[in-house]
Each structure stands twice: as structure tokens, then as C-alpha cells.
N, C-alpha and C positions, 0 to 999 in steps of 0.2 A: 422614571424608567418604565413604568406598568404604563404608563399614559402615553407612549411610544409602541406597544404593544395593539396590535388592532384586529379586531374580528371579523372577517366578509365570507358572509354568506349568498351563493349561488343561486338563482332564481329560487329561493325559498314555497315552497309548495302549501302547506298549511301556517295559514298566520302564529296559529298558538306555538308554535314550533319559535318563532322569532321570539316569541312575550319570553317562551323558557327557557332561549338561550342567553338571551338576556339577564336574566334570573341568574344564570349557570355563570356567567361572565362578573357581575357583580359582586358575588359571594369570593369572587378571587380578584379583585379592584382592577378589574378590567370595564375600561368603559367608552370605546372605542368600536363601533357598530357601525358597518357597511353592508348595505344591501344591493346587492345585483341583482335587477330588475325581478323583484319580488310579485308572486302571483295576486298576493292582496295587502296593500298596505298602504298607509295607517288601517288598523282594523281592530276595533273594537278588543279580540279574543287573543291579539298579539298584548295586550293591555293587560288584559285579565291573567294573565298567563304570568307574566312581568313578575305580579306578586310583590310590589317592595320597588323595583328597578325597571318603574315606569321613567326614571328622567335619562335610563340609558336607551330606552323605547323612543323618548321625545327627540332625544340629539342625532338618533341615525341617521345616517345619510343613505340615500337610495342612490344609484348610476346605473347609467348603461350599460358598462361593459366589466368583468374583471380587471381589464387593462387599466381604464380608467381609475379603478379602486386601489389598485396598488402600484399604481405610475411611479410612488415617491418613495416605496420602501427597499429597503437594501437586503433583505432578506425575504423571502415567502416561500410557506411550507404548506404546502396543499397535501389536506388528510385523505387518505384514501387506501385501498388495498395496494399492496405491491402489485404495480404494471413493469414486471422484467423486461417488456420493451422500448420503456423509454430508460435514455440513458441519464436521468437524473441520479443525485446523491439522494441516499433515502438513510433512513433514520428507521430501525429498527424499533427501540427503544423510546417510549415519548419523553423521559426523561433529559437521556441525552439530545434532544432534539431541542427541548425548555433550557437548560444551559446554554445554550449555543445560542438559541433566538434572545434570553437575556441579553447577553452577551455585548450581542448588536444592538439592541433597544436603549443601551446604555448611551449612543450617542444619535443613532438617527429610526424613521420609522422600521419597524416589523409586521408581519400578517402570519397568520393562521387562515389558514382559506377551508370551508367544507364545502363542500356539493350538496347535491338533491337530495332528499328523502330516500326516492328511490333506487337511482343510480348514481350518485355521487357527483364525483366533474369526469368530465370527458376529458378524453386524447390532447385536445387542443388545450383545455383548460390548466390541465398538469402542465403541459410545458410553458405556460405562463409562468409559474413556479420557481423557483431555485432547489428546491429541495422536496420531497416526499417526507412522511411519517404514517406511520399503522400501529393502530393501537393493537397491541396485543389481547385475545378472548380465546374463549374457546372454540376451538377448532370446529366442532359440528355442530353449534350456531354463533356466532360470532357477529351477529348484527345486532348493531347499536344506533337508538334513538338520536336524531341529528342532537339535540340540547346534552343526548348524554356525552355524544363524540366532543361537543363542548366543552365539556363540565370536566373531563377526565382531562384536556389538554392545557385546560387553564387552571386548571390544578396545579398539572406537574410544573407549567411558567410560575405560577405563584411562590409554588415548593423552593422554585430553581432561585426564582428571585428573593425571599426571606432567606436564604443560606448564603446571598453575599453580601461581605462585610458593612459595605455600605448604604445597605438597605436599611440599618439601627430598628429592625423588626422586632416588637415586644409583641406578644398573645396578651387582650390584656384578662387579667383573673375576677372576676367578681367579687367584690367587698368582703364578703363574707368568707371567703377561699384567703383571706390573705393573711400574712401574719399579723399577730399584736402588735403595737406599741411596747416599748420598756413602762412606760407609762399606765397603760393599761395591764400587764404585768403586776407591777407593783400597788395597784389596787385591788387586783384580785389576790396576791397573797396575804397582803393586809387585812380583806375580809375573810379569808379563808382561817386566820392567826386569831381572828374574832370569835367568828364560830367555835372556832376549836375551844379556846378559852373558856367562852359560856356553856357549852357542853359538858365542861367536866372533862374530855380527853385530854388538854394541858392545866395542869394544876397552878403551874410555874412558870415561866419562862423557858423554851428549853429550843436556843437555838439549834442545837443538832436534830432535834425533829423536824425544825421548821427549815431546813436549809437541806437537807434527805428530801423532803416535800418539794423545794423548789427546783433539786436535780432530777425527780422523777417528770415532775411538766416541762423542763426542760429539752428533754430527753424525747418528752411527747408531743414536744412542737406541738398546741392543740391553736387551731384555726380562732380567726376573732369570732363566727360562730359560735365553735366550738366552747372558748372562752365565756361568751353570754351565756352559755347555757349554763356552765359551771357555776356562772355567777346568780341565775337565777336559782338552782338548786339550796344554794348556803342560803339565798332569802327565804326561801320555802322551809328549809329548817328553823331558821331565825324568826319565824314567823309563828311555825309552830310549838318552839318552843313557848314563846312568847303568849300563845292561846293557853298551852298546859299548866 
């Protein structure tokens, strides 16, 4: 669906502008880049800009015309300020707008279209379009870096697209972030039942201390982190006792 989803940019003015929106499109698995007749390109600074998401730099396609670019898509939504008089469907909200272009990306192509640096797209350009969207900012400056108008609408697609069902989207968590094993559990209480033992704190056997002890870390869900570290602490005691 994301790979149905496509980016074209309007006679692009600063190369570095392409490297960072490139950049801005990656970080949301967009990788579907068209350029209309860009001022400088291949270009060194669009590269360097890239950051990471030089092979979405490598695959773009350059053309001649907007037409050209989105000849094959079933939907295009050209960003730009509300023009009240053209009579397109506009899209307040980018959210609403990222549902909707999901939506259709589910079975054939989509675009996101932006314009210039300076002045966006033209009269003619929009009505190329099926539909408008405006990012919502603040009113008394409200202008945004062409990579951020990017970044903010492939967001909200990315958003639109992990919230349907069949996109099976997991965030994934860093090793260290995730819970224990039962396994590793059960090592740590067993040393913890150790220490205690050789300490002196349990004289005896006394499961109701040690099963109190294991609802309290139960309770503290502690990370496998977390866990090492508990586990390196009982060695550091074990260790010192063992010097005394």
C-alpha cells in the first residue's frame, strides 16, 4: 500500500530541498519520488541531504511535465494554501486527507503533489489535482520548509496507514525495553533466594517471604534491562560478601 503511495515534486528549486525530502519520506516508508523538471539534479547536495535515504535519491524519476507524473494515479492531492477559486474538494484537515489517499492506495497508484519553494503550484498545476490539502500553522507565519510540508503529510499517510487493520504494524521496542522471559524470571529469583540465604536475611526456608518478593517484581514488571541490573547488584553483594 505505502509503495502505491508517491511523492512529485514541482520544478524543485534547491537541490538540498529533494536530499531532505527524501529523508522526510523514508522515515515514513514512502519511497516513491518524482521530479518535474527539477532545477538541479542528480546533485551532489540533494545526496548529502538524503542522510540515510540515498537509494530513494537513486530510484527518482525526473519528467517533464506534472501530467506526465501522475498520468496513472487515481487520486492527487496537491498541497498548497486554500485557492477558493478553484472549485476542487479540499481537505482541511491532513489527517483526513491521509485516510482517504490510504484508502485508494490500497489497490491502485496515489500522489501527494507540492510546488516551488517559493510559490507553490500554480492555477494550472492545482487543477491537475483531484483534490487540495493545507496544513494547518499559525496564522501570522505559517510558512513551511518544502521537506517539512513533506514530512508533516507523510506522517499523517503513515499514521493513516498503521491504524488499518491490515497493515499487521508493530513499533518494534529495543531489546533491552522488552519483557523477561519466565525463564530468565526464574533465575533471577533463584539468585535472589541465594543471596538472601547467605546473608543472614533468610535463616530457613520461608516461602511466604520469597513468593511476597516475587508479587512485588511482578507487580514491577521490571524490563530485561532492568532485570541485568538487579542481577548484577546480588553479584556485587555476593561478591562482597565473599572478599569480608
Amino acid at each position: 500500500m505505502l509503495a502505491n503511495i508517491r511523492i512529485v515534486l514541482v520544478q524543485t528549486y534547491h537541490p538540498g530541498n529533494i536530499g531532505a525530502s527524501a529523508r522526510a519520506m523514508k522515515t515514513m516508508g514512502l519511497t516513491d519520488l518524482v521530479l518535474v523538471k527539477p532545477r538541479r539534479f542528480p546533485d551532489s547536495e540533494a545526496t548529502r541531504l538524503a542522510a540515510g535515504a540515498e537509494d530513494v535519491i537513486d530510484s527518482a524519476r525526473v519528467v517533464g511535465s506534472l501530467e506526465e507524473a501522475i498520468a496513472d494515479c487515481v487520486q492527487v492531492v496537491g498541497a498548497s494554501a486554500r485557492l477558493r477559486s478553484l472549485p476542487l474538494p479540499h481537505f482541511d484537515e491532513p489527517e483526513a486527507m491521509a485516510r482517504e489517499l490510504v484508502a485508494h492506495a490500497a489497490d491502485d497508484p496515489v500522489a501527494l503533489v507540492f510546488g516551488r519553494e517559493r510559490f507553490g503550484l500554480t492555477n494550472d498545476e492545482i487543477r491537475c489535482c483531484s483534490h487540495q490539502v493545507s496544513i494547518p500553522s499559525n496564522p501570522d507565519y505559517g510558512i513551511l520548509n518544502l521537506s517539512q510540508a513533506v514530512q508533516v503529510l507523510a506522517y499523517e499517510t503513515f499514521k493513516a496507514w498503521r491504524r488499518r487493520p491490515e497493515s499487521d504494524h508493530r513499533q518494534p521496542r529495543p531489546a533491552e525495553e522488552r519483557q523477561p522471559t519466565r525463564e530468565q524470571l526464574e533465575h533471577f529469583h533463584a539468585h535472589l533466594g541465594r543471596v538472601m540465604q547467605a546473608s543472614g536475611f533468610l535463616t530457613q526456608p520461608h516461602a511466604r517471604t520469597e513468593a511476597q518478593l516475587q508479587a512485588l517484581f511482578a507487580r514491577a514488571r521490571p524490563s530485561r534491562k532492568e532485570l541485568s541490573l538487579l542481577r548484577g547488584l546480588l553479584r556485587s553483594l555476593e561478591e562482597s560478601a565473599g572478599g569480608g
